[in-house]
C-alpha positions in Angstrom: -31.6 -78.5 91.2 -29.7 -75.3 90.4 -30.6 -73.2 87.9 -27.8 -70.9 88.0 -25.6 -70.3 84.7 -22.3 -70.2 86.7 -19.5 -67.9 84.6 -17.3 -71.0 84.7 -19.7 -72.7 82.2 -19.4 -69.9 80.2 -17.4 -69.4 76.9 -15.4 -65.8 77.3 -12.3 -65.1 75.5 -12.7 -64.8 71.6 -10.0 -67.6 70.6 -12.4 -69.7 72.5 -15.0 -68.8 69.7 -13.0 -69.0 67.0 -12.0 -72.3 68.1 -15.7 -73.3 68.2 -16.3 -71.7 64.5 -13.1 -73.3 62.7 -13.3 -77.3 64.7 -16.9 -77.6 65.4 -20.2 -78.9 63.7 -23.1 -76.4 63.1 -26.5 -76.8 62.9 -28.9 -73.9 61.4 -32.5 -73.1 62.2 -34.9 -70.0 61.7 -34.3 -68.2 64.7 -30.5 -69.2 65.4 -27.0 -71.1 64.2 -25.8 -73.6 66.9 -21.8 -74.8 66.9 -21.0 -78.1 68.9 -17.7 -78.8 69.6 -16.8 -82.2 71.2 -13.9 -81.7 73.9 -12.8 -84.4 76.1 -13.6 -85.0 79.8 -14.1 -81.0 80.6 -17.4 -79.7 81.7 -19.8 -78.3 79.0 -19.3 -74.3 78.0 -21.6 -72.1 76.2 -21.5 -69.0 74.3 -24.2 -66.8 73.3 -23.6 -64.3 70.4 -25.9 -61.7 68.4 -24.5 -59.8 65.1 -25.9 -56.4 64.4 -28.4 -57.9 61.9 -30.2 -58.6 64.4 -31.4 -55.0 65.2 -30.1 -52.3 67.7 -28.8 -53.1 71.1 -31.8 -53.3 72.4 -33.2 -56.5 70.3 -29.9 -57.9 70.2 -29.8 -57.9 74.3 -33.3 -59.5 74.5 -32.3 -61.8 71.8 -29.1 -63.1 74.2 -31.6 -62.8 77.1 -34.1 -65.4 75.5 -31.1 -67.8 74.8 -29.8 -67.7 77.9 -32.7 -68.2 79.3 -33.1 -71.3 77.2 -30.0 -72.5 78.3 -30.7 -71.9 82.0 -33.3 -73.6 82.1 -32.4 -76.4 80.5 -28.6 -77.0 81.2 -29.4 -80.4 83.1 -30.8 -81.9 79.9 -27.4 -81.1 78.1 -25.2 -83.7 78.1 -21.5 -82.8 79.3 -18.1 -82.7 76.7 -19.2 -79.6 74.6 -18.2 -76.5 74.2 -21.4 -74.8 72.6 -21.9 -71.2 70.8 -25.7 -70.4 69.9 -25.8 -67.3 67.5 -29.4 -65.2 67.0 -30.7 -64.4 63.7 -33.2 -61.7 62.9 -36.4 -63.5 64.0 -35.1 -63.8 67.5 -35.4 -60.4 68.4 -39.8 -61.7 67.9 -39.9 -64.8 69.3 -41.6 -65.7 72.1 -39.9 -67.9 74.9 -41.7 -71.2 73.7 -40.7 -70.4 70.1 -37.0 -70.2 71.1 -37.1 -73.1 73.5 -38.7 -75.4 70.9 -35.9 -74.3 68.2 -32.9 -74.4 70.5 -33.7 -78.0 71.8 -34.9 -79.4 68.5 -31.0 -77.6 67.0 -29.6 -79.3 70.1 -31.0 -82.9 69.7 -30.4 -82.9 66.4 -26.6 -82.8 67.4 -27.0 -85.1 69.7 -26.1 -82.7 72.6 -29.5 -83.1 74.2 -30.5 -86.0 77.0 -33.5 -87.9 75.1 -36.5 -86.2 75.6 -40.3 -87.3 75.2 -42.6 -85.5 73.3 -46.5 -85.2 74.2 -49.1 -83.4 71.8 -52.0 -81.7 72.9 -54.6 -80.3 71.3 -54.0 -76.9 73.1 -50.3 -76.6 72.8 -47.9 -78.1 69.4 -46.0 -79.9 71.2 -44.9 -80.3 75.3 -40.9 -81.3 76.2 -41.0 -83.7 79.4 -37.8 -85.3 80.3 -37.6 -88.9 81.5 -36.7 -87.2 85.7 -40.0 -85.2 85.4 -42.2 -88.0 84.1 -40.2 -90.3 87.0 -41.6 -87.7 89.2 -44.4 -87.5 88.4 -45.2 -91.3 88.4 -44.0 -91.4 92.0 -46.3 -88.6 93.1 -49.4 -91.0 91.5 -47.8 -94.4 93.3 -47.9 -92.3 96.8 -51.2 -91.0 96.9 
């Protein structure tokens, strides 16, 4: 799998936003605001914005940092036909990766932009994503040995 976030996945040009604010859905959380907008039979795009109340340049560049990283990492559980913009509020600039992760996939499932995922609790951790590939995997690895 590549992990890459290609620049052709990417939302640029600020009519592209706009487009995204005025057409799409939104969905707010604690940490961040996420816009869906369905477009048909083109490859899903993302956008990552922070507004100055998040804190100086500094916060605001590990705040689009975290997202991105989100994203990244889990771009092959998004399904395709969206154009997406995440935008950080001011407790992004604390979070930790898990915080953001959990938030940005729950924002994302909750629009229905996320694959279905399986949750498993633990007593050390809240709560664990696995998608159905990993679990697959997983069960495979078990069969062979």
């Amino acid at each position: 799998m590549d992990y890459r976030l290609d620049k052709t996945r990417r939302i640029i040009n600020n009519n592209e936003y706009r487009l995204v604010y005025k057409h799409g859905k939104y969905e707010v959380g604690r940490l961040c605001v996420l816009y869906r907008m369905p477009v048909a039979k083109q490859k899903t795009r993302i956008g990552f914005v922070t507004g100055k109340k998040v804190g100086c340049a500094v916060e605001r560049n590990r705040a689009r940092r975290l997202m991105k990283e989100v994203y990244r990492l889990n771009q092959h559980q998004i399904r395709e036909g969206y154009h997406i913009v995440i935008v950080g509020r001011g407790p992004l600039k604390d979070a930790t990766y898990e915080r953001a992760e959990k938030e940005i996939l729950y924002l994302l499932r909750k629009k229905q932009a996320l694959s279905i995922i399986l949750y498993r609790t633990t007593s050390m951790d809240s709560a664990m994503l696995w998608s159905y590939s990993r679990i697959i995997r997983y069960m495979d690895l078990v069969e062979m040995s």
